[in-house]
C-alpha positions as CSV (number, residue, x, y, z in Angstrom):
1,X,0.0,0.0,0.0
2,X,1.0,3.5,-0.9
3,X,2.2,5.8,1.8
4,X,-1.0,8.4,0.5
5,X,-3.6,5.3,0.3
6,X,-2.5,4.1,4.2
7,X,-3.2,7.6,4.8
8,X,-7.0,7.8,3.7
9,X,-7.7,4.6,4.7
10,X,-6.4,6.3,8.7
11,X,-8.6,8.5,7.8
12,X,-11.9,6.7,7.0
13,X,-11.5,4.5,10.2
14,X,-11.5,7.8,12.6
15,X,-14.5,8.8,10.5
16,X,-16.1,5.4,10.8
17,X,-15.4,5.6,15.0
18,X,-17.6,8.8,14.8
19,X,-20.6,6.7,13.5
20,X,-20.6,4.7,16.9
21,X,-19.3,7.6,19.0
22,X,-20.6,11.0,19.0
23,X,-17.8,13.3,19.4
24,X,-15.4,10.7,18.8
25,X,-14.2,12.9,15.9
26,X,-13.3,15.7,17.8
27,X,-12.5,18.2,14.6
28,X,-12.0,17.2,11.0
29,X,-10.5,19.3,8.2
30,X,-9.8,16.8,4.9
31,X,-11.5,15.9,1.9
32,X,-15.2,16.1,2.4
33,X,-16.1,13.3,0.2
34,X,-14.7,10.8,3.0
35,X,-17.1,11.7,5.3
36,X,-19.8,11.5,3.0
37,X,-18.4,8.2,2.2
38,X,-18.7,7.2,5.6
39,X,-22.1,8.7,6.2
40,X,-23.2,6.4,3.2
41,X,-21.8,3.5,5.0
42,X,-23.8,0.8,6.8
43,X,-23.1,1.5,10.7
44,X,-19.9,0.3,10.9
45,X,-18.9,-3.1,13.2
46,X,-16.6,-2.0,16.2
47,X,-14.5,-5.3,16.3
48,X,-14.3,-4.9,12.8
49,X,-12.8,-1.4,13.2
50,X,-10.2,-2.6,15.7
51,X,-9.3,-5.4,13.1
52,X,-8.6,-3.0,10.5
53,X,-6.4,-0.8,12.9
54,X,-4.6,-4.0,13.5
55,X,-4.2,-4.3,9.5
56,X,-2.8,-0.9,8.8
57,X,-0.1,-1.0,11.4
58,X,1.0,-4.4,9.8
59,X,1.5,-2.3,6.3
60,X,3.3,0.9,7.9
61,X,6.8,-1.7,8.5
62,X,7.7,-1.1,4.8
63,X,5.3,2.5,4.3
64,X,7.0,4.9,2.0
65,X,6.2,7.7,4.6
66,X,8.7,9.6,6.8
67,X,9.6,8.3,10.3
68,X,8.0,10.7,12.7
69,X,4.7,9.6,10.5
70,X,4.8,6.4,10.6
71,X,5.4,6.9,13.8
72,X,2.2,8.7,14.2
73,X,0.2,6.5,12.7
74,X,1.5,3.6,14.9
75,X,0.5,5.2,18.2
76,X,-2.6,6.4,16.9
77,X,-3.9,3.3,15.1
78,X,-2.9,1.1,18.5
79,X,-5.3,3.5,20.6
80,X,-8.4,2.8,17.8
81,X,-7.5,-0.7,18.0
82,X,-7.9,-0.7,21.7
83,X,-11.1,1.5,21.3
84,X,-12.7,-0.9,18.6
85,X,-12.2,-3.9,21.1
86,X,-13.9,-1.6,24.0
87,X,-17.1,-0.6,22.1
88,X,-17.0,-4.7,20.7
89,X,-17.3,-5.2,24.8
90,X,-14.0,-6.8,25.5
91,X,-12.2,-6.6,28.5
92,X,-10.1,-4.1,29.0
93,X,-8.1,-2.6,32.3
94,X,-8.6,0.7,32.6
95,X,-4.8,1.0,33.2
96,X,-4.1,-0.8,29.7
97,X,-7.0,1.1,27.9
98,X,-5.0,4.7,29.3
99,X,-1.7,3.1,28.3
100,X,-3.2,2.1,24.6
101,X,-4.6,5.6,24.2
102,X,-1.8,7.7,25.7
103,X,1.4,6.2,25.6
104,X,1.4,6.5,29.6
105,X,1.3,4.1,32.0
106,X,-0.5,5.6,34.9
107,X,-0.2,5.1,38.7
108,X,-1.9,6.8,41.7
109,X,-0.4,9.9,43.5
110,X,1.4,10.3,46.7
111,X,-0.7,11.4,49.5
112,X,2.0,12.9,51.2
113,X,2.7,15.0,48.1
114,X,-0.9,16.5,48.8
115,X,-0.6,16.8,52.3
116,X,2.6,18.8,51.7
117,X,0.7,21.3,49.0
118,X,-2.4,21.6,51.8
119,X,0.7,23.0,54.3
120,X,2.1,25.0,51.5
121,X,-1.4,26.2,51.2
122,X,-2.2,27.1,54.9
123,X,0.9,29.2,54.7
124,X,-0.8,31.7,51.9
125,X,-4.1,31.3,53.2
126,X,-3.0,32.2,57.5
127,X,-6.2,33.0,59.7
128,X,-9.2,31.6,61.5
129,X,-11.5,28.3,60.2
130,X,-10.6,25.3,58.1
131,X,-8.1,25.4,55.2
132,X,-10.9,24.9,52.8
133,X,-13.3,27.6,54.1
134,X,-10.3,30.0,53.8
135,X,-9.6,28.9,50.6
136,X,-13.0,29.2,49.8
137,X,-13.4,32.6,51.1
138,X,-10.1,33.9,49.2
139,X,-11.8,32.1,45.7
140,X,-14.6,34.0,46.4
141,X,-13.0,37.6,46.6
142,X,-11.8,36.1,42.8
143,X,-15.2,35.7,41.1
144,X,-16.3,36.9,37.9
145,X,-19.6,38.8,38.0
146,X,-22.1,36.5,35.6
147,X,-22.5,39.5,33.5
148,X,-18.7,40.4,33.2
149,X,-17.6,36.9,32.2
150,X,-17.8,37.2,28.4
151,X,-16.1,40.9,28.6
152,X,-13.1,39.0,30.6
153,X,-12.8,36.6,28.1
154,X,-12.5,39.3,24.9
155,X,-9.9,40.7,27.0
156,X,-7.6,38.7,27.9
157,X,-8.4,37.0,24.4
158,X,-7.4,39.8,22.9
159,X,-4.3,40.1,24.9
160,X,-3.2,36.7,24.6
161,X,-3.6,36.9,20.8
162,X,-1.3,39.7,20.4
163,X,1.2,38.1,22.2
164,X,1.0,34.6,20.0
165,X,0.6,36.6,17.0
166,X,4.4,38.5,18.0
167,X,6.0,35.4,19.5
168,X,4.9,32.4,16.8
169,X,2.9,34.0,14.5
170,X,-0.5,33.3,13.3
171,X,-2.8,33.4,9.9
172,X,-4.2,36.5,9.0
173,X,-7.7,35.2,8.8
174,X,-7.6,33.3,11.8
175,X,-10.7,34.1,14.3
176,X,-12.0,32.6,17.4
177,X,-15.6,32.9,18.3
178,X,-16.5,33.0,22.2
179,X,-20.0,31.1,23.1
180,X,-21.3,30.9,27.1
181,X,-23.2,27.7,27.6
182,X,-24.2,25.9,30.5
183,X,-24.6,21.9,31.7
184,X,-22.0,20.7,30.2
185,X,-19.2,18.2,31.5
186,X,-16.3,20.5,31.1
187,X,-15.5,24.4,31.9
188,X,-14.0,24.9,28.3
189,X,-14.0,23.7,24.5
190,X,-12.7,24.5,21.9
191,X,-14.6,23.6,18.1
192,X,-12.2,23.8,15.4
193,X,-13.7,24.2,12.1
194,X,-11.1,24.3,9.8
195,X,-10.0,27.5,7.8
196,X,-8.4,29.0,10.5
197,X,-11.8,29.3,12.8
198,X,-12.7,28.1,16.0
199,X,-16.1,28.5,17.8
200,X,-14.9,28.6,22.0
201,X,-17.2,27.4,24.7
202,X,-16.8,28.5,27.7
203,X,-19.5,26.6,30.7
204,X,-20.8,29.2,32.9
205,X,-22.3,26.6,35.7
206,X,-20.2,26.8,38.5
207,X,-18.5,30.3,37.9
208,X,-15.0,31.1,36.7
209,X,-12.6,33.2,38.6
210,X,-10.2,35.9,37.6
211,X,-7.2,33.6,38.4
212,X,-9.0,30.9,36.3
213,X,-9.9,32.5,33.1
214,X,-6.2,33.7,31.6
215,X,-5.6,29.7,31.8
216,X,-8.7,28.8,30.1
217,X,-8.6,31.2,27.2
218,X,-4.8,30.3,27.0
219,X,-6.0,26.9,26.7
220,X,-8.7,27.0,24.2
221,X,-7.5,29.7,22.0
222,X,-4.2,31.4,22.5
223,X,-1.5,29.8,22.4
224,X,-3.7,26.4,23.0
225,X,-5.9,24.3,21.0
226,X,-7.1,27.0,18.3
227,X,-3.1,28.0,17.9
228,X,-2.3,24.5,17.2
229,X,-4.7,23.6,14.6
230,X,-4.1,27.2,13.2
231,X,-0.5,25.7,12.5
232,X,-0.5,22.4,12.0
233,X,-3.1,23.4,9.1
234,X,-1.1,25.8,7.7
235,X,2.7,23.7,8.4
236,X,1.9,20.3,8.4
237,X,-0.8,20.2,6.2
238,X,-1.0,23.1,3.7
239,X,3.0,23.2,3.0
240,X,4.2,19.1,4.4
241,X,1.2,17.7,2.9
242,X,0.6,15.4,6.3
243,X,-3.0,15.0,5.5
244,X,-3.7,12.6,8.6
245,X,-3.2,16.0,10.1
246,X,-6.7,16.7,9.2
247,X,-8.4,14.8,11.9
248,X,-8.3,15.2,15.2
249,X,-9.5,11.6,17.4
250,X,-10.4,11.8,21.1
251,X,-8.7,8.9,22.8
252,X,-5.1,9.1,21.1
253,X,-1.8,10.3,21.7
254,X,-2.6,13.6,20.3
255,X,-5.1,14.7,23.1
256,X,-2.2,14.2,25.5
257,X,0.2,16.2,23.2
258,X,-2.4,18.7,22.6
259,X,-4.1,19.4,26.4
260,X,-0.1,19.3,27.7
261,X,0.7,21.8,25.8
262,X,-2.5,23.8,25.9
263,X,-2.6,23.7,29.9
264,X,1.3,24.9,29.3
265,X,0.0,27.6,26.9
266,X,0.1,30.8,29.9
267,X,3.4,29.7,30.5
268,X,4.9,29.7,27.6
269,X,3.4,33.7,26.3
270,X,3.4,35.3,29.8
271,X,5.5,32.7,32.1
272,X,6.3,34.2,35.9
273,X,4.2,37.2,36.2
274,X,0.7,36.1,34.7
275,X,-1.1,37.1,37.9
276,X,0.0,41.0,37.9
277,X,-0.9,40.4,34.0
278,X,-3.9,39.8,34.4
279,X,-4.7,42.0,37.4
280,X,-4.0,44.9,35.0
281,X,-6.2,43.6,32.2
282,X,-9.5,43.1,34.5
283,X,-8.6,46.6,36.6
284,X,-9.8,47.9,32.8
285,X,-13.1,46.1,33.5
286,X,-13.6,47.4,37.0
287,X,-12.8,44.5,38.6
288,X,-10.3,44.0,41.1
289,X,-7.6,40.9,41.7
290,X,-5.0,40.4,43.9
291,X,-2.4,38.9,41.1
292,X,0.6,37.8,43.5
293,X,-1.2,35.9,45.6
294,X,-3.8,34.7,43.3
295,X,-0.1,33.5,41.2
296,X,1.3,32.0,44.2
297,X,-2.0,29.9,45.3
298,X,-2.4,28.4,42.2
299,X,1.1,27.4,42.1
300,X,0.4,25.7,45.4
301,X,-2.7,24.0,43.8
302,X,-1.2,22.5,40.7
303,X,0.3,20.1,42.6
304,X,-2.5,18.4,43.6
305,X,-3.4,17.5,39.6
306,X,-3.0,14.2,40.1
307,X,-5.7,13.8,42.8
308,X,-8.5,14.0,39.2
309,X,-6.2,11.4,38.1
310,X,-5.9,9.1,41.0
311,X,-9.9,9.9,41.2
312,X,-10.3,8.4,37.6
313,X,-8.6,5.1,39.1
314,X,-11.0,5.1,42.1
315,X,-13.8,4.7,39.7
316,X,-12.5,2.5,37.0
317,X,-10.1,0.1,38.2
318,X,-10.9,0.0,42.0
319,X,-14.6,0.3,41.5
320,X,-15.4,2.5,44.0
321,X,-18.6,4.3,44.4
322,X,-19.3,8.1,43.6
323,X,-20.0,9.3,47.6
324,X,-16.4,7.7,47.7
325,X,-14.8,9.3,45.2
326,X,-16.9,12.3,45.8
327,X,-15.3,12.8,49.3
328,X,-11.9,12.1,47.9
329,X,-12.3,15.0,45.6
330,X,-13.2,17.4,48.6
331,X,-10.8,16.0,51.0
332,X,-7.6,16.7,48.8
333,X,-8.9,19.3,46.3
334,X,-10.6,21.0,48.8
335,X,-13.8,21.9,46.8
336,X,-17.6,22.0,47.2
337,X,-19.1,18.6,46.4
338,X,-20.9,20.6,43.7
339,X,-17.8,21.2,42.2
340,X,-16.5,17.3,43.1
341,X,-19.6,16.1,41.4
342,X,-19.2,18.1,38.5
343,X,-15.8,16.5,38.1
344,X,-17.1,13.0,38.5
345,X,-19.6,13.7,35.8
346,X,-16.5,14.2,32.7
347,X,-14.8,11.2,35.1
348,X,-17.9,8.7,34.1
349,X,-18.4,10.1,30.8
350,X,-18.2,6.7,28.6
351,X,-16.5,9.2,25.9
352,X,-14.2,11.0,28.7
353,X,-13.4,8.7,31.2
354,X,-10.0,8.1,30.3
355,X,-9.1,11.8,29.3
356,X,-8.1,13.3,32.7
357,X,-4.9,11.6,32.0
358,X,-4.1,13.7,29.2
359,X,-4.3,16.8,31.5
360,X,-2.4,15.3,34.6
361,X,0.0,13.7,32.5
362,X,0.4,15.7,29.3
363,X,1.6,18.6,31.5
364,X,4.2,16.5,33.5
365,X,5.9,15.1,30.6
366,X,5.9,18.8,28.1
367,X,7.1,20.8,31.5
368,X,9.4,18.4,31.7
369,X,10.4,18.7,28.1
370,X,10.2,22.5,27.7
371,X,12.3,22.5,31.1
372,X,15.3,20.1,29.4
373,X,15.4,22.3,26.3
374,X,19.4,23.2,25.2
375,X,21.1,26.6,26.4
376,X,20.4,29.2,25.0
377,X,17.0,28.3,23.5
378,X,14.1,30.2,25.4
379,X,10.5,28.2,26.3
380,X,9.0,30.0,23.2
381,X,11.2,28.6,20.7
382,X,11.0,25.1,22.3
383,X,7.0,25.2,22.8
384,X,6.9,26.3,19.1
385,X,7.8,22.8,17.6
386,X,4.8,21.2,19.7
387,X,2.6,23.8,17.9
388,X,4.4,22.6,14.3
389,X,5.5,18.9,14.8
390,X,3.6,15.3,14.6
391,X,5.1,15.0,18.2
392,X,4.0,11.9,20.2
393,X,4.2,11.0,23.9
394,X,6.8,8.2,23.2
395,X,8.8,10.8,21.4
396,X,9.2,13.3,23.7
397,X,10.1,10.7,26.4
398,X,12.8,9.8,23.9
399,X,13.9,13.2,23.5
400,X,13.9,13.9,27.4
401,X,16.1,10.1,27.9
402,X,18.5,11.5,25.3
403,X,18.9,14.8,25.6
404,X,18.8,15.4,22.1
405,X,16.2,17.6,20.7
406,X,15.3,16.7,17.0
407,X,15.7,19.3,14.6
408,X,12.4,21.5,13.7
409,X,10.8,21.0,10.6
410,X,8.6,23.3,10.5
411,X,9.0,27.3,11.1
């Protein structure tokens, strides 16, 4: 088979996973008349689907394609395989179906890692009551007024793009669309629908705070997910001709590649500083943050990511209950059950269940990365090549072993 024909034939099996999955297509920029193939199809067999993942691998050994693609296609074409056996009903760990998806193996986090981050906690937060009712009282003071929420959002959109636009560059006719929705499983999303355009929804349920939103519009838009399709369309697709480039599947690598390095995206534009940043911004708004500290706290709370993760484990490979995991959740993160609930809801998500991982772990290994890169070369330049490359997990753990960057291909 022909490096091009391997390619559509990728192609048609993510399209053909959508039929079973809503959503499992989670953007798609090629040739329309492959999906309108598809949607022509009878509905499509899963086990079938995973045997024809299992078949493509099997041609990529003598593929005339270059290596980082083949590459790729491996990693992505062994998480469809393991989806196709899930939606057939086989058995699968939830440890081996994360593994199959992500290229990570995941185990549960240190409690006395938390219990270390709640102490570094009480030490910004001193006064009277529990640690989280003064943590809850000090998020409060950080609230976005309902009806300020989309204004916040244009701004630091705005900002944010005219920082990516100087630092990596962007399309002229790129635009983002902002949307406020509500009951939804997740606080943010970004739509991409090709042509440079993404719509952004942003889940007004349970409030956003100031500290919060420069993260989330980082994330979905600037430098994040909207930044990265912007690219790669442009890079990989438009100029490299990596047409498998065009699809973007929930459950593979690329989610962990693409939430790491959208969750890394304040860093990378505004690094050290972000909370002053964005004090200034919402002072134009009438609103009024305390930066520093806001900077500092949330500092403190990254470090208890992993407790989503170790959640995710509670409820798929130990089988605990929701109250359980539900008080887990407060205990160590310290939030409402509201909040904990909400969290349990993308957690049992047949679609999601699996994807905390890419946040958690996706962040570990690319900070990780960006924090190896060579002398002289500045985050920017070394977050730039996860915007432009066909970078995979196994890759980058490769890179980080070695400590030897590849070369970009891709300005």
């Amino acid at each position: 088979m022909e490096g091009h024909q391997l390619v559509r034939e990728y192609l048609l099996l993510g399209l053909r996973f959508d039929r079973l999955v809503d959503g499992f297509v989670d953007a798609y920029t090629g040739d329309p008349a492959l999906r309108r193939q598809v949607l022509a199809e009878a509905r499509p067999d899963p086990a079938a689907l995973a045997a024809r993942a299992r078949e493509l691998r099997a041609e990529l050994a003598g593929i005339n394609l270059e290596p980082e693609r083949v590459a790729f296609l491996d990693a992505h074409l062994v998480a469809l395989e393991c989806s196709g056996r899930k939606l057939a009903g086989e058995a699968v760990s939830f440890v081996e179906e994360v593994e199959a998806y992500f290229q990570v193996r995941i185990t549960p986090g240190e409690q006395d890692d938390y219990r270390a981050a709640h102490a570094e906690l009480s030490d910004l937060l001193p006064g009277e009551g529990s640690l989280e009712t003064r943590l809850s009282t000090f998020r409060a003071r950080d609230l976005v007024p309902p009806e300020k929420l989309e204004p916040v959002v244009h701004a630091l959109s705005s900002a944010l793009r005219d920082e990516v636009r100087t630092t990596f560059g962007l399309p002229e006719q790129e635009v983002v669309d902002y949307e406020i929705v509500t009951d939804k499983p997740w606080s943010g999303f970004n739509y991409y629908l090709g042509d440079y355009h993404s719509k952004v929804a942003i889940n007004a349920d349970l409030g956003h705070r100031m500290a919060n939103l420069p993260h989330l519009v980082a994330h979905e838009s600037y430098p994040g997910h909207h930044t990265e399709h912007c690219r790669k369309e442009a890079g990989l697709v438009g100029t490299l001709g990596q047409t498998e480039q065009t699809i973007f599947l929930v459950n593979t690598p690329q989610c962990l590649m693409a939430e790491g390095l959208a969750d890394l995206g304040l860093h990378a534009v505004i690094g050290s500083g972000w909370g002053t940043w964005t004090q200034e911004i919402v002072a134009d708004l009438g609103l009024r943050m305390e930066g520093e500290q806001q900077e500092r706290l949330e500092g403190a709370l990254g470090k208890l990511a992993t407790v989503r993760q170790d959640a995710a484990l509670m409820l798929h490979d130990r089988g605990a209950d929701v109250d359980e995991v539900a008080m887990f959740l407060r205990r160590w993160l310290l939030c409402t059950d509201a909040r904990a609930r909400q969290m349990i809801r993308f957690l049992s998500d047949p679609l999601w269940r699996a994807y905390t991982t890419t946040y958690v772990e996706g962040y570990r290994l690319l900070r990780t990365w960006l924090n190896a890169r060579p002398s002289g070369e500045t985050v920017a330049e070394r977050y730039r090549r996860l915007l432009d490359e066909p970078l995979i997990p196994a890759g980058v753990r490769a890179e980080i072993a070695a400590d030897i960057p590849a070369v970009p291909r891709v300005g």
